[in-house]
C-alpha positions, 0 to 999 in steps of 0.5 A: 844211532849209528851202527858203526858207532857200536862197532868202535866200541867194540872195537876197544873190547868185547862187552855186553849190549847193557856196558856199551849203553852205560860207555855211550851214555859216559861219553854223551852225557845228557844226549845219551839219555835220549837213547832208547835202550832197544836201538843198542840191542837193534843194531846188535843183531844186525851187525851180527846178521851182517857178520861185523860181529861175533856173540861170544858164550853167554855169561851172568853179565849177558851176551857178550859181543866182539868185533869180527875182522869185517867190523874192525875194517868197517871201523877203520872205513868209517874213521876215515871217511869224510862226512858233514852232517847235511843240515835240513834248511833246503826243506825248511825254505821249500816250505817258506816257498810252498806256503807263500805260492799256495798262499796256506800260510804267511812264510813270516809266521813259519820263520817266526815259529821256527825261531821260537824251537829253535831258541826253545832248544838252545834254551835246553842245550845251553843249560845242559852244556853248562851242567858238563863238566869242563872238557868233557866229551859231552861238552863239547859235543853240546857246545857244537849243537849250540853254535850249530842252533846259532847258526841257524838262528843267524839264517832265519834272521836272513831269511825273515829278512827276504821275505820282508822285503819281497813283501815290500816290493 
């Protein structure tokens, strides 16, 4: 998880490292899940290291953290930064190509046995997406890894494609 994900929930108010995980898991539903519970409490002590925030007086809910004036610019730098996630298919066609020269392994049955994960998890990401009520951030969210997984689909149909007819010539 991003730190600064933490920072723009703090950025709404001060909370507890136990409240920020409950908000993430609301606005995440099913993937929040997935979350270990330490990496909330991980990138707190480093962005308090990094002095992006501040612990305020322990209370009976726990500690208490609050954005700094340096954590709310680097929320603010993060809005609007513009970024895409980088989608590892280099790396996996780096391995249809190193399995094919070094003759280790048919590239058809690698494709193969991407597509059966990847339908794997469209599976298990479609039933949670329909789980979620509708217009749920979460939804959304869920509906964006599908197409996504999709999409992936629709290139390793391609790429079984190339390596059928580099086959056939």
């Amino acid at each position: 998880m991003q730190q600064e994900v933490v920072l723009a929930l703090l950025a709404k108010e001060p909370s507890t490292g136990s409240r920020l995980r409950a908000r993430l898991n609301e606005a995440l539903g099913p993937l929040g899940e997935a979350m270990n519970d330490g990496q909330i409490y991980v990138n707190l002590s480093r962005l308090e290291r990094a002095g992006l925030i501040v612990r305020q007086a322990s209370g009976a809910l726990g500690k208490v953290y609050e954005l700094t004036p340096a954590g709310a610019e680097r929320v603010a730098e993060w809005l609007s930064e513009v970024s895409w996630p980088k989608p590892d298919l280099a790396e996996f066609h780096l391995k249809l190509v190193a399995a094919a020269q070094a003759r280790l392994a048919d590239p058809i049955t690698i494709v193969d046995t991407q597509r059966r994960e990847l339908l794997r998890r469209l599976r298990e990401v479609g039933r949670a997406a329909m789980a979620e009520p509708e217009g749920s951030h979460a939804g959304l969210l869920l509906e964006g890894i599908v197409l996504r997984l999709q999409a992936d689909l629709r290139w390793l149909e391609a790429c079984e494609g190339a390596w059928t007819d580099r086959r056939h010539r």
